[in-house]
C-alpha positions in Angstrom: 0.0 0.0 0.0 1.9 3.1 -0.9 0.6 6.7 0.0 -0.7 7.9 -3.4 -2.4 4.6 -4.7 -5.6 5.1 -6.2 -7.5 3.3 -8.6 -7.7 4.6 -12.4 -11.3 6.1 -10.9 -9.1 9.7 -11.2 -8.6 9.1 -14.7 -12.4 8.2 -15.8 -13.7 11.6 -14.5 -11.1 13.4 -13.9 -9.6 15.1 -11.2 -11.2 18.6 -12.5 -14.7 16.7 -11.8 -14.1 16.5 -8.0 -15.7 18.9 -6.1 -13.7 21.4 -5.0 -13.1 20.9 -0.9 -12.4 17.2 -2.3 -9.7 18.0 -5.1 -8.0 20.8 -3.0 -7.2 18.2 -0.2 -5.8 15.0 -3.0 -3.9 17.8 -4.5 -2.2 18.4 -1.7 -2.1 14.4 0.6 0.5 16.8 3.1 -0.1 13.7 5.6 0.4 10.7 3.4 2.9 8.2 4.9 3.7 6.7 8.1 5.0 7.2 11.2 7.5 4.4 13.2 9.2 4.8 16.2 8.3 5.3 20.4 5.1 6.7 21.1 3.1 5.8 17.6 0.3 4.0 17.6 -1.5 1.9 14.7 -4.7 1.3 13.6 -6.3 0.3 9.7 -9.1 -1.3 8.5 -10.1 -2.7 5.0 -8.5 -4.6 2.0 -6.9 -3.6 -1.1 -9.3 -6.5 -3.4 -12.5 -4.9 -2.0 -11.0 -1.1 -3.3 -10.0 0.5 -0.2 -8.0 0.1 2.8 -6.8 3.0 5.4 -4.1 2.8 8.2 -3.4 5.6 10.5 -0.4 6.8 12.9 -0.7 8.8 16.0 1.8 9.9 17.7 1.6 10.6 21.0 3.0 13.0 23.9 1.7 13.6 26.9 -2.2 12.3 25.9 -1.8 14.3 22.9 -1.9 13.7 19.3 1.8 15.3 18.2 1.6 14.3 14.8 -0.9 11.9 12.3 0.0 10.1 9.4 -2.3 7.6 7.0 -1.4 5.2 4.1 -4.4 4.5 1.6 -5.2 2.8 -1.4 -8.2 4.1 -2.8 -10.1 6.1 -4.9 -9.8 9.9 -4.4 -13.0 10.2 -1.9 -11.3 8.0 0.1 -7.6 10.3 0.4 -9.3 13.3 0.3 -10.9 12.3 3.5 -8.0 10.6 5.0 -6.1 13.8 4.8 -8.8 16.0 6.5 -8.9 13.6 9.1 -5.1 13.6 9.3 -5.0 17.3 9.6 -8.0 17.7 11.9 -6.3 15.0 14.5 -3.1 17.2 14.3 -4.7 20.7 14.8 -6.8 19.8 17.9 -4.8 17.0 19.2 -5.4 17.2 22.7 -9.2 17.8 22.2 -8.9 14.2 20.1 -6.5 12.0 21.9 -9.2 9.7 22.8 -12.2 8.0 21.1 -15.2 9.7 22.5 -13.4 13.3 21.7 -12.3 12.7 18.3 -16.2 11.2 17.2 -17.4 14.5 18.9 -15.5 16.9 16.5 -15.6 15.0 13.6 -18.9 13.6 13.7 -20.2 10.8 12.0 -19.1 9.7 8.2 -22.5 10.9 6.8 -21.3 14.6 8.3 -18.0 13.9 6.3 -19.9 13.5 3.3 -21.2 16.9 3.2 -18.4 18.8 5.1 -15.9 17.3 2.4 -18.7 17.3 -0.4 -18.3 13.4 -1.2 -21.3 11.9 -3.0 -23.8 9.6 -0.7 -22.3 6.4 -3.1 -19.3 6.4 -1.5 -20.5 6.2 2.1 -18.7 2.9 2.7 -15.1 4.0 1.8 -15.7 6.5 4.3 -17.2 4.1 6.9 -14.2 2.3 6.4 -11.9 5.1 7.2 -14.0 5.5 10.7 -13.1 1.7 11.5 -9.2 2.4 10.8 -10.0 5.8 13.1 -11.3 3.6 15.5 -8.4 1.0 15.6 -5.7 3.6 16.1 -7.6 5.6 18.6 -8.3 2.6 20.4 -4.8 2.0 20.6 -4.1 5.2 21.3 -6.1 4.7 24.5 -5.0 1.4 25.2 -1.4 2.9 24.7 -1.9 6.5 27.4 -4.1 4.0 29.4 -0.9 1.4 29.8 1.6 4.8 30.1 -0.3 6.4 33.4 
């Protein structure tokens, strides 16, 4: 899985046909990749056959979210969102260290699909994304849980 896979779906429509919240963020994946080392947790969800899978990195200092990473191999709903996500854990990273927090700013995927302007048909990629979210901030948890 490599940060910028994603199925020849960009080359059937386009990437001028995204809407616009949606090809502003795969222009620019700023969090694509992964983070290793002491204080990172884990978490993905899916499978490459089915057309999407998502893993993100936390890491962590302090019960905070220092930095956020993701890997993805999808279509370009699916890294558009990944990087919002990405960037939203960063910028408010102590309000979304654990589960219950991070659900409460993002919201639910159906809220992603209008914030981010993603049509209804791709609902599942995105549900996907929120059960790689869940893994790694259940690790995260597990992980500041384990540390106290």
């Amino acid at each position: 899985m490599s940060p910028s896979a994603a199925p020849s779906s960009v080359n059937q429509g386009g990437v001028d046909a995204l809407p616009p919240t949606v090809r502003a963020l795969f222009g620019e994946l700023q969090h694509a990749g992964a983070l290793q080392g002491p204080h990172v947790c884990h978490g993905e969800a899916g499978r490459e056959q089915r057309g999407t899978r998502v893993r993100f990195s936390l890491r962590i200092h302090e019960r905070r979210v220092i930095g956020a990473r993701f890997l993805a191999y999808g279509c370009p709903y699916t890294l558009a969102a990944c990087e919002w996500i990405a960037r939203e854990l960063e910028a408010h990273g102590g309000a979304l260290a654990t589960l219950s927090a991070a659900r409460e700013r993002l919201g639910p995927p159906p809220a992603w699909l209008r914030r981010l302007q993603i049509p209804p048909a791709r609902l599942g990629r995105l549900l996907i994304i929120e059960d790689a979210l869940q893994a790694v901030l259940a690790a995260t948890d597990a992980a500041v849980t384990h540390h106290a």
